[in-house]
NUPA-322114 format. One line per field, with one value per residue (C-alpha): x, y, z. Coordinates in steps of 0.1 Angstrom, whole numbers, padded with zeros to 4 digits. Layout:
N
X X,...;
Y Y,...;
Z Z,...;
This chain:
579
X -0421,-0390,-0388,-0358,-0325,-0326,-0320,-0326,-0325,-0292,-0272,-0285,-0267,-0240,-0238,-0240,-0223,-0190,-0198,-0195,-0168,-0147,-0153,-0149,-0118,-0098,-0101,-0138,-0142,-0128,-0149,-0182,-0190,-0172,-0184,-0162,-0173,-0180,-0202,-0205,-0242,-0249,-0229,-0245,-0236,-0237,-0259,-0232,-0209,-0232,-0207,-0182,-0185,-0204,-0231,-0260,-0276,-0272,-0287,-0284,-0287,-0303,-0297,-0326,-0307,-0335,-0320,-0335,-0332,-0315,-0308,-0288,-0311,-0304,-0289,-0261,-0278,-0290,-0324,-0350,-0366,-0400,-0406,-0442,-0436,-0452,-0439,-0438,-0415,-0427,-0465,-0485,-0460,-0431,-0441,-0476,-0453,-0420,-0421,-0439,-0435,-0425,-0419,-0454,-0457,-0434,-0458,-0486,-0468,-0468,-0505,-0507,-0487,-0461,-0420,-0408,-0405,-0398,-0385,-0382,-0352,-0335,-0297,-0301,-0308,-0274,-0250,-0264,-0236,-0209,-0186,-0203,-0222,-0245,-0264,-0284,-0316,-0314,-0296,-0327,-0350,-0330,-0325,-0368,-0376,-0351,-0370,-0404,-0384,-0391,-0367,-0361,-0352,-0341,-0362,-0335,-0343,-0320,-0340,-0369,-0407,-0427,-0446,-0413,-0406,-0394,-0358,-0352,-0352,-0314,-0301,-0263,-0259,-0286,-0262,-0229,-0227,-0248,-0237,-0254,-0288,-0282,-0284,-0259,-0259,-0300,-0318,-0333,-0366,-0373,-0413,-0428,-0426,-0390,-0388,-0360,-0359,-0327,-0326,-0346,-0361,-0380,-0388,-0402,-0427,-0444,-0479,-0490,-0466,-0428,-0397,-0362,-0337,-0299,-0277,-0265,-0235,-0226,-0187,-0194,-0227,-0214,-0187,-0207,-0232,-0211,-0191,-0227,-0237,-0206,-0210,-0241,-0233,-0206,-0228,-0249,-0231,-0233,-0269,-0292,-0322,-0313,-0317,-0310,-0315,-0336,-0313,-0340,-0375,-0394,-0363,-0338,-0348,-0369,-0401,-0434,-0471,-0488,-0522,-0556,-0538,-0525,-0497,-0471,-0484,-0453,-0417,-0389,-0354,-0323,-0314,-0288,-0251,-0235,-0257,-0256,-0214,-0218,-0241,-0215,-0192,-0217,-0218,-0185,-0179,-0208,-0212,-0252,-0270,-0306,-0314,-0336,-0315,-0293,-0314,-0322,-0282,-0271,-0297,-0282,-0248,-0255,-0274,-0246,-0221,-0246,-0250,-0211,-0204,-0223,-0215,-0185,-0196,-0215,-0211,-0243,-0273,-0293,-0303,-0333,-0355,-0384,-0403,-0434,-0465,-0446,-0454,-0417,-0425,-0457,-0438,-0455,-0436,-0444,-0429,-0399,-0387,-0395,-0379,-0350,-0360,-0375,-0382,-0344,-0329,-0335,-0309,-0287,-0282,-0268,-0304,-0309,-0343,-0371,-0392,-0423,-0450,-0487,-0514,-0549,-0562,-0544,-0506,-0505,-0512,-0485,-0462,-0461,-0461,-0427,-0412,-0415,-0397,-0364,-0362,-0364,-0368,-0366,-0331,-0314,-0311,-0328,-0348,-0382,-0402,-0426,-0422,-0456,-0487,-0515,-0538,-0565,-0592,-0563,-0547,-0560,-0589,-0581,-0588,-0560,-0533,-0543,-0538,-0504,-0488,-0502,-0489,-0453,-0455,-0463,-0431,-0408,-0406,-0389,-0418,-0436,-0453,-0483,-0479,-0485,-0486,-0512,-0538,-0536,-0546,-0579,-0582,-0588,-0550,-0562,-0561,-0588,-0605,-0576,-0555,-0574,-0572,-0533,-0532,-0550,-0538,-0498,-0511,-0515,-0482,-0466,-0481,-0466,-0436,-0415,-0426,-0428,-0393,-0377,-0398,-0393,-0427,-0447,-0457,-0431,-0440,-0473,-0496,-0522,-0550,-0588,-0612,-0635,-0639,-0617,-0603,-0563,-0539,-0506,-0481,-0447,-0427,-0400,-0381,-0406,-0436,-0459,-0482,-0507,-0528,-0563,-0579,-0598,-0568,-0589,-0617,-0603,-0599,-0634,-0663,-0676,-0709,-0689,-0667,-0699,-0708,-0725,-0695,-0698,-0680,-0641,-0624,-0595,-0570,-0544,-0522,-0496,-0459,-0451,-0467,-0469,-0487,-0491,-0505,-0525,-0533,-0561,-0559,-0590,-0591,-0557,-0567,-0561,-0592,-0586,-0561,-0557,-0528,-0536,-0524,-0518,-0504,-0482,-0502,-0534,-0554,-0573,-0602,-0621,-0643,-0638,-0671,-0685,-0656,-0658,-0646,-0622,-0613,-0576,-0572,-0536,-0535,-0501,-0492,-0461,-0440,-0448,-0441,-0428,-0461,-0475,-0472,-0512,-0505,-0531,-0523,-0536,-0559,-0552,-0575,-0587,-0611,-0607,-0604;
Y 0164,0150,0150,0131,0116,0085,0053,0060,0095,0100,0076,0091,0125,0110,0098,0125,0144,0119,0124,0164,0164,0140,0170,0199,0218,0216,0252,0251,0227,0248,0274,0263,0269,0289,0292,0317,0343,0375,0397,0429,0452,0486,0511,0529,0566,0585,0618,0640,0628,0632,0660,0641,0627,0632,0605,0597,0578,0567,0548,0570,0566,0597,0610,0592,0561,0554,0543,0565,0565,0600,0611,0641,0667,0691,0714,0687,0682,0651,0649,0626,0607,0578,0556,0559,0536,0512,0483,0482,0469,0436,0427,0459,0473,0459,0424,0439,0465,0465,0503,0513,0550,0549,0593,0590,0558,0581,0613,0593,0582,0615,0618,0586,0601,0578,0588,0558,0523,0490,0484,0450,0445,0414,0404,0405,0441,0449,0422,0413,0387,0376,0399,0428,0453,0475,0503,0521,0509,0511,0546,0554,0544,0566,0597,0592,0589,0616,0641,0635,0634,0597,0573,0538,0506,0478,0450,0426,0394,0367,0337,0332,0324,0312,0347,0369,0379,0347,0354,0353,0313,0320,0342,0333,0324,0297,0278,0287,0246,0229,0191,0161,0185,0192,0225,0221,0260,0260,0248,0206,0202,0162,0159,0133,0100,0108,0125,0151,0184,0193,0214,0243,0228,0198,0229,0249,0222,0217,0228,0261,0282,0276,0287,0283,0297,0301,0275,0301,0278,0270,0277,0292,0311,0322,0343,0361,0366,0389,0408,0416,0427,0447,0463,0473,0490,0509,0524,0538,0545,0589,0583,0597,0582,0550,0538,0499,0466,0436,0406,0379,0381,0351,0335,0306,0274,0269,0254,0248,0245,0239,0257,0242,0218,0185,0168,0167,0184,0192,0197,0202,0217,0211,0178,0191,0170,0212,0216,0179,0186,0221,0199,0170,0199,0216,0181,0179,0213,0215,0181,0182,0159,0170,0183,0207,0222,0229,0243,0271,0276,0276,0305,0327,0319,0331,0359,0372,0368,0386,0415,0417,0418,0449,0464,0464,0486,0505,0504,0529,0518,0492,0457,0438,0406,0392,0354,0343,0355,0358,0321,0315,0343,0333,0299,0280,0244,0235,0267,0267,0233,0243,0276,0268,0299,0312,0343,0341,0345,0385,0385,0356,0364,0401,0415,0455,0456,0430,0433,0407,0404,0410,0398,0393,0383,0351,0352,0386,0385,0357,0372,0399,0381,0359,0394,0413,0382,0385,0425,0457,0477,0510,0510,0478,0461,0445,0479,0474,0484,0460,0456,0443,0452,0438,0466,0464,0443,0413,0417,0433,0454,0491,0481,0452,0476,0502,0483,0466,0501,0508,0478,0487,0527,0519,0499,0524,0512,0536,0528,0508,0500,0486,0461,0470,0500,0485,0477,0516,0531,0525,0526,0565,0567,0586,0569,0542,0538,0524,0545,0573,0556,0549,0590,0600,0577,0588,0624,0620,0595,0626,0653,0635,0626,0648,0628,0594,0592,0597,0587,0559,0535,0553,0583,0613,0646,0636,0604,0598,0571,0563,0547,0540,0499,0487,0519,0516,0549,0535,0560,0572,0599,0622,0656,0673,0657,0627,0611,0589,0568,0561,0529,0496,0465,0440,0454,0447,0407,0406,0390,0416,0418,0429,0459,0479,0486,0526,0546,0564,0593,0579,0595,0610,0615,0638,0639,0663,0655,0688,0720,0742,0750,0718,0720,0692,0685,0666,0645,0623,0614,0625,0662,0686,0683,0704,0724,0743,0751,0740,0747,0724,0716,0688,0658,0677,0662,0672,0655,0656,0630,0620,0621,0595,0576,0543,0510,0507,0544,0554,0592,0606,0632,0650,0670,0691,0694,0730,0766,0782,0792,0823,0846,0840,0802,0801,0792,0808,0790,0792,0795,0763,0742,0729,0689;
Z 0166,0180,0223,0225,0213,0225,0203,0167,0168,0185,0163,0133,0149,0157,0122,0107,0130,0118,0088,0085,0104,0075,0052,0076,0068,0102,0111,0108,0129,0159,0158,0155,0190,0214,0250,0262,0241,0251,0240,0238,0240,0232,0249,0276,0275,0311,0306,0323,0291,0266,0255,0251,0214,0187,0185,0163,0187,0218,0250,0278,0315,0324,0366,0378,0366,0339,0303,0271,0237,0225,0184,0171,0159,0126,0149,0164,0197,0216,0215,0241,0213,0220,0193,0180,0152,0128,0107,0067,0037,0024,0028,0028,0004,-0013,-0018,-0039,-0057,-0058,-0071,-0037,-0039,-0001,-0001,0000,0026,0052,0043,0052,0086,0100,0089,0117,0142,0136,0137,0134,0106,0114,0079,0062,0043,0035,0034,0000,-0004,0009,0000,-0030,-0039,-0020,-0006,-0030,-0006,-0023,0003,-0026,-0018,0019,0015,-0009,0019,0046,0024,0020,0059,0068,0041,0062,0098,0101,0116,0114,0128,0099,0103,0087,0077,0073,0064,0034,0037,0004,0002,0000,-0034,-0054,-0065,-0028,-0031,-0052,-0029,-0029,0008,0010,-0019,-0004,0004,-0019,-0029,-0045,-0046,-0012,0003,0035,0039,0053,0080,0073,0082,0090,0087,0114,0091,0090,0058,0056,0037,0026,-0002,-0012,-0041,-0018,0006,-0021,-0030,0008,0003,0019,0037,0041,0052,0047,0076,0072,0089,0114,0126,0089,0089,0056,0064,0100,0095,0065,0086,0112,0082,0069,0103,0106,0075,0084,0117,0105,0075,0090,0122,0115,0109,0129,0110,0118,0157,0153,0138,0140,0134,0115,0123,0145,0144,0159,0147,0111,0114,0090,0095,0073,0075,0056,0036,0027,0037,0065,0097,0116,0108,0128,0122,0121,0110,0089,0093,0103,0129,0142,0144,0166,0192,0193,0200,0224,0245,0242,0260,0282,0296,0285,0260,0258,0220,0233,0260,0230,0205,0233,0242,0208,0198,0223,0216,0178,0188,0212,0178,0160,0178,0188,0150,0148,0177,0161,0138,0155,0195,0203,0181,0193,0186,0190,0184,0185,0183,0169,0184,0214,0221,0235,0259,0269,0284,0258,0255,0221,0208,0228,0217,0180,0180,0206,0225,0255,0276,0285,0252,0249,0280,0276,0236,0243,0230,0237,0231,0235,0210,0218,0197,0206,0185,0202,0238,0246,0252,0264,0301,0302,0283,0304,0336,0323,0309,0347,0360,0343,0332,0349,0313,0329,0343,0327,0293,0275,0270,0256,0223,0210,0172,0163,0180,0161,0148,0122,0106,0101,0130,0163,0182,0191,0225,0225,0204,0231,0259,0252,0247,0279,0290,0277,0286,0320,0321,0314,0278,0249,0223,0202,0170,0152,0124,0098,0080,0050,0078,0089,0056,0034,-0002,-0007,0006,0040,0076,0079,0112,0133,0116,0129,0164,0163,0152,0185,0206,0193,0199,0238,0239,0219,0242,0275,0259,0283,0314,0292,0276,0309,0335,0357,0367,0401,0412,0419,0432,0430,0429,0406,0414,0410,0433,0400,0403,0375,0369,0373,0366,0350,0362,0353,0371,0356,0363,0345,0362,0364,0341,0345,0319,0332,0316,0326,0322,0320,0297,0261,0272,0278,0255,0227,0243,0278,0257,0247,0285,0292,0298,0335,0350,0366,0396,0392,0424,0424,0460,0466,0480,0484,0481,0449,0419,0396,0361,0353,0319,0304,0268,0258,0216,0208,0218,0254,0265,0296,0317,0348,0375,0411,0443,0470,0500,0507,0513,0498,0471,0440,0430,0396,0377,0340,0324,0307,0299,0279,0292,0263,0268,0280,0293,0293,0330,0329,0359,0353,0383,0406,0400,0435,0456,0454,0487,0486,0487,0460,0423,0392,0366,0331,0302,0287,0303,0343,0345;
């Protein structure tokens, strides 16, 4: 892996660098980098204008300030909408069969729970040659989701990996700039004995996994790019199945590791003569040298282009992104030299929505603790909605995939999703286990969705706590009440033979700000599990226990904001069973 440019390594840039620039046209060598540009994000829309156009979708800063995800319903009105999503379109589906009768795949989401896909296409599903944009399939995909009241979020990738289906390796932007065998239109990979990768067909032959990324910067590749982007935005800018875009998928900077096999153990990117010309440029401009310190700038300056291009065509629907395993995130140094990005990038590249990855016990904790240190999700963007959770035998516990939504929820997030759709379902074609469990958890996300979408982190007009040891309520607090998620944080990070523990009854603490009847609601397993209307006083408190709750248990208490009090000052009970 390469630390520095010192000696060898920087003349070799510098070379090259010279070199590119002989064959450059002179326009295209102007605008390779640009470090005035200025980007523009989604467009927040004040709830008191709401009225004032006629939106699909929109990010909306609500009158306690919070920002919310809203959609058009049948009926023309803005609706609050949560994203209970899950992520399909290539490896559970496509990639197996490319006639995936996906009317039944979005039938079978709302059997989950789900109302949401993360769906994989590439650039090559809509701009299948050069300047020819074809929407069929996507609009196909739409027209299927809308039927079953599903939306989505295009998980568009940009770049190619050895197990995407194999005519991807031609696509016509990856040969754009191809000379002397040489494909100057993609990411080089230089191995650690030196050897450089510079076309697809030497990429191609690497033993075990690969992939090939796009030379973002390419003056060819670059301004295709943003016309695709554009495209995009303004296609499906009256949809209101449609909420936003992924731009790539664990992008940046192309690496490859090879995993069980022979042959070269670590690669690094970009040793392509285009990119070596952009960071002669980027010294030039910015008075740095260091490679890496460039590889992280130069991410978030394409990113911000990115998202401005389809802003452009579409100035309300959001954009997102996401790295692998949330490494980058988790401060992890190897990664963010390899990848050229870090927790800063959602921020500094004009992201709307971080979109972090969370796949088992490890990075999570730090992830978290990097995010909190940079974003307020509830009331500034980047929003947040995690794109991948890790759920199934492949991928992640119930307890972990539980957890990290909690984890997100309690931070105001709008969402989030499992990866992946395959893992949810057995071979009968009905839920499998964790599809079961992603069902009943969605159920209590979807039954305290009127305090979740809007509600801000900490208590409101009341406060919900538990002096159970380990017990912790996550609360959120909205116009229409509070709600609180009961669980034990630290219980799906421990050993397997720790999880199993009895379960015992947990406390539950309900304390009044000010005095009226509060419904409080109950949801354990996806279902109501009780429900009564008490009175209190300000500064009173109601006590109950939860009984025999599970370590690795998470029980949803909504309490809906009060009635006037009676003359008696007493409140009724309704039917139902009393928490």
């Amino acid at each position: 892996m390469q630390t520095s440019l010192k000696g060898r390594g920087r003349r070799v840039l510098r070379a090259a660098a010279a070199f590119f620039i002989g064959i450059l046209p002179l326009a295209a060598q102007d605008v390779l980098y640009d470090p005035v540009f200025r980007p523009q994000p989604a467009r927040i829309v004040p709830h008191a204008e709401l009225g004032r156009w006629k939106l699909s979708t929109a990010l909306v800063r609500l009158p306690n300030h919070k920002l919310a995800i809203l959609v058009r319903d049948e009926g023309g009105r803005m609706q609050p909408f949560l994203v209970r999503g899950i992520e399909t379109g290539y490896w559970d589906t496509r990639r197996a069969n490319q006639n995936t009768d996906f009317d039944q795949v979005f039938a079978n989401y709302r059997r989950l729970g789900a109302n949401t896909s993360f769906f994989m296409i590439h650039w090559a599903d809509i701009e299948p040659a050069d300047g020819k944009f074809d929407f069929s399939y996507t609009d196909r995909i739409v027209e299927l989701a809308r039927k079953h009241g599903v939306k989505l979020w295009w998980v568009l990738f940009l770049h190619c990996q050895s197990d995407h289906p194999p005519e991807l390796r031609d696509f016509w932007a990856y040969k754009i700039d191809t000379r002397e065998g040489k494909n100057y239109a993609m990411q080089w990979l230089r191995d650690e004995n030196g050897v450089v990768y510079d076309s697809m067909a030497k990429l191609a032959a690497l033993p075990g996994r690969w992939e090939i990324n796009p030379a973002y910067g390419h003056p060819q590749v670059f301004p295709k790019i943003l016309r695709m982007l554009t495209r995009l935005g303004e296609h499906y800018r009256d949809s209101a199945t449609v909420l936003g875009v992924q731009i790539d998928n664990e992008a940046g900077f192309g690496y490859y590791t090879p995993r069980g096999t022979a042959g070269p153990q670590k690669l690094e990117s970009d040793f392509n003569p285009v990119t070596a010309q952009i960071f002669e440029e980027w010294k030039l401009k910015t008075g740095k040298s260091d490679w890496h310190a460039f590889k992280l700038a130069i991410v978030k300056y394409w990113w911000k282009q990115f998202t401005t291009a389809f802003h452009k065509g579409d100035p309300y629907k959001l954009t997102s992104f996401n790295f692998l395993g949330a490494n980058a995130e988790a401060g992890n140094a190897y990664w963010i030299d390899l990848e050229g990005v870090d927790v800063t990038t959602y921020g500094e590249g004009n992201i709307d929505v971080v979109s972090s990855m969370f796949y088992g016990p490890n990075n999570g904790p730090k992830v978290w603790a990097n995010l909190d240190q940079h974003y307020n999700f509830a009331y500034e963007l980047p929003i947040f909605i995690s794109s991948e959770i890790g759920l199934g035998s492949r991928f992640g516990s119930e307890a972990l995939f539980q957890q990290y939504v909690i984890n997100s929820l309690e931070r105001g997030a709008q969402g989030y999703a499992s990866y992946d759709y395959g893992s949810l379902m057995g071979e009968d074609g009905k839920p499998n286990r964790y599809g079961v469990f992603f069902r009943e958890l969605a159920a209590m996300v979807e039954a305290c969705e009127d305090v979740l979408h809007g509600g801000v982190p900490g208590p409101g007009r009341v406060s919900i706590a538990s002096a159970t040891p380990g017990a912790k309520v996550s609360m959120l607090s909205a116009p229409a009440g509070t709600a609180g998620i009961l669980h034990f944080p630290e219980a799906a990070f421990r050993p397997a033979s720790e999880k199993s523990a009895p379960s015992a009854d947990a406390a539950v603490e309900i304390r009044a700000v000010a005095a009226g009847d509060y419904t409080v609601q109950v949801y354990r397993a996806g279902k109501l599990a009780g429900s009564s209307v008490v009175s209190l006083k300000a500064n009173q408190t109601h006590r109950f226990s939860v009984p025999h709750m599970g370590q690795t248990e998470a029980v949803f208490v909504k309490v809906l904001n009060p009635r006037p009090v009676s003359s008696t000052g007493r409140g009724s009970t309704t039917g139902g069973k009393k928490p």
